[in-house]
C-alpha positions as CSV (number, residue, x, y, z in Angstrom):
1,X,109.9,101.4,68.1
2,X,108.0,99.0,70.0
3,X,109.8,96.5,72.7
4,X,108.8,94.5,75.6
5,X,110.6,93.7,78.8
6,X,110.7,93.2,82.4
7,X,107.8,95.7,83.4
8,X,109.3,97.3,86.8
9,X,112.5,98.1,85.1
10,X,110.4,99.3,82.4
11,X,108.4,102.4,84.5
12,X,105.7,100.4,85.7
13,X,104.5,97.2,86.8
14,X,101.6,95.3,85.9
15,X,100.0,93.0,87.8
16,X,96.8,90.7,88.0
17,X,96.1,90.4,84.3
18,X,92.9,88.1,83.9
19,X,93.5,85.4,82.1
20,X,97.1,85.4,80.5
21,X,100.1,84.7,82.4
22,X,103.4,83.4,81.3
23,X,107.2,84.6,81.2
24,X,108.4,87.7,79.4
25,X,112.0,87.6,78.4
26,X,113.4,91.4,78.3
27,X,115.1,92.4,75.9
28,X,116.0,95.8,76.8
29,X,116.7,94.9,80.3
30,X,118.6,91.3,79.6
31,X,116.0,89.6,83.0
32,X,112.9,87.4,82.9
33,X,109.7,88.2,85.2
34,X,106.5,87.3,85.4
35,X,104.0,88.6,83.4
36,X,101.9,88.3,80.2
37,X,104.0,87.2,77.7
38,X,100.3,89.1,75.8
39,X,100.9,92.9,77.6
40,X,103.0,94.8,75.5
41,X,104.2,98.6,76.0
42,X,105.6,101.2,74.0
43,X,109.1,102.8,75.6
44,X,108.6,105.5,73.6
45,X,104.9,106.9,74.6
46,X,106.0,107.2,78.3
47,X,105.5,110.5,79.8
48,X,107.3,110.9,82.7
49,X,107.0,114.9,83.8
50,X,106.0,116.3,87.4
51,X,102.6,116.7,87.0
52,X,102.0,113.6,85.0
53,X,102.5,109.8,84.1
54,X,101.5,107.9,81.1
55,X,102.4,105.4,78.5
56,X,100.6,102.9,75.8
57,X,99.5,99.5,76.3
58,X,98.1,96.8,74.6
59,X,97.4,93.2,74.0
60,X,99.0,91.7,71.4
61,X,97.3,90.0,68.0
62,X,98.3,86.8,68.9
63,X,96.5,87.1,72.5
64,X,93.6,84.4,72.5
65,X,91.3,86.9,74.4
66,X,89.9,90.6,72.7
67,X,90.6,92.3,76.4
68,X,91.8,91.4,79.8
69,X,91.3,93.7,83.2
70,X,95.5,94.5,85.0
71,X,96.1,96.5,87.9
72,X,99.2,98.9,87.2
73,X,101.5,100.6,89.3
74,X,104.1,103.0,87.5
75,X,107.2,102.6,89.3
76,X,110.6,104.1,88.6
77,X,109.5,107.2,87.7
78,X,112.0,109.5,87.5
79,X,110.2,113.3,87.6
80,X,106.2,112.2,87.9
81,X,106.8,112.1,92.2
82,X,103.2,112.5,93.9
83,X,103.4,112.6,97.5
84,X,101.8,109.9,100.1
85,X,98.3,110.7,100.5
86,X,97.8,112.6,97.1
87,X,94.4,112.5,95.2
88,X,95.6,112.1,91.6
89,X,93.1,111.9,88.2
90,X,93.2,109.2,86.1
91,X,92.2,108.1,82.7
92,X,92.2,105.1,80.1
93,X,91.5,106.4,76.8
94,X,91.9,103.9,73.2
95,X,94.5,105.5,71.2
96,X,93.0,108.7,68.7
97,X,90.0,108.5,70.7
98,X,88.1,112.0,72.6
99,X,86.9,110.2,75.1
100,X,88.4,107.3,77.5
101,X,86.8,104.3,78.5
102,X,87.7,104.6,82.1
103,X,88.4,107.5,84.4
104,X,88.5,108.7,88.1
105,X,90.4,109.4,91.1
106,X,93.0,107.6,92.8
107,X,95.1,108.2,96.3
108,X,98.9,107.5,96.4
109,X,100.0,105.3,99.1
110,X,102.1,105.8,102.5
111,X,105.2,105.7,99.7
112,X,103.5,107.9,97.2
113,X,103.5,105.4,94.6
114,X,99.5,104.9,93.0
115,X,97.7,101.9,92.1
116,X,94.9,101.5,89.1
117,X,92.4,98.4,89.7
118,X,91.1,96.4,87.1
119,X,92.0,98.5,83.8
120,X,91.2,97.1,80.8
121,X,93.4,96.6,78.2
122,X,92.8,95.7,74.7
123,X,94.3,94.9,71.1
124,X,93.8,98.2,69.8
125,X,96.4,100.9,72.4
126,X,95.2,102.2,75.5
127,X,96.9,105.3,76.9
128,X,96.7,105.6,80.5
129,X,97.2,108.7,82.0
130,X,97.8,109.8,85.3
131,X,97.7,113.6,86.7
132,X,97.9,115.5,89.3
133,X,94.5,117.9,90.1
C-alpha cells in the first residue's frame, strides 16, 4: 500500500526538491508540512535495521517535470543508529535495476544523523539505500 504524509514523521525528511513545492496533507500522521505535494514514499519498502536504511521514492505521474534533484535526511529511525563522524555508503538505484544511478560516501553529523545532496528522483521508484562499510 502506497501513502503519503508528513515526511519527518514518516522516517525521513526531504528537503530542497527542485522545482515542486507545495503542501502535503498526511494522512497517516493527521499534520500538514511542507513539501512536494509530487514526492511520494512507500511505508512499506522502509528498511530500518542496524547496519542499514532505505526506502522507495518517486515522483508522481501527475508531476509536470520527468525528475527533480532532493536532499534527504532519514530521521526517526528506530534501529539504523550510525554514530557522529561515521563514513556510511550510499546508493540510488531505479527499482529492478543492477546498477544505481548514483552512489558514494557520506559522513554522519555531530548527531549522527546523515545527509544525501542533490539525489535524483524520478517517476519510475528509486531505492535509496544507506549502509554501513
Amino acid at each position: 500500500m502506497i501513502k503519503r504524509g508528513i515526511l519527518t514523521a514518516a522516517a525521513v525528511l526531504l528537503v530542497g526538491a527542485i522545482g515542486l513545492g507545495g503542501e502535503v496533507v498526511s494522512e497517516r500522521f493527521g499534520g500538514r508540512a511542507g513539501s512536494s505535494t509530487h514526492l511520494f514514499w512507500d511505508y512499506d519498502s522502509i528498511v530500518d535495521e542496524p547496519d542499514r536504511w532505505e526506502m522507495t521514492v518517486y515522483l508522481v505521474p501527475s508531476c509536470p517535470d520527468r525528475t527533480c534533484r532532493v536532499d534527504l535526511t532519514p530521521r526517526h529511525r528506530k534501529k539504523f543508529n550510525p554514530k557522529a563522524g561515521m563514513v556510511l555508503k550510499w546508493t540510488n538505484a531505479p527499482a529492478g535495476a543492477d546498477k544505481p544511478v548514483q552512489s558514494g560516501t557520506v559522513k554522519t553529523d555531530r548527531y549522527g544523523l546523515t545527509t544525501l545532496k542533490q539525489v535524483v528522483i524520478t517517476k519510475g521508484r528509486n531505492r535509496i539505500s544507506i549502509v554501513k562499510q
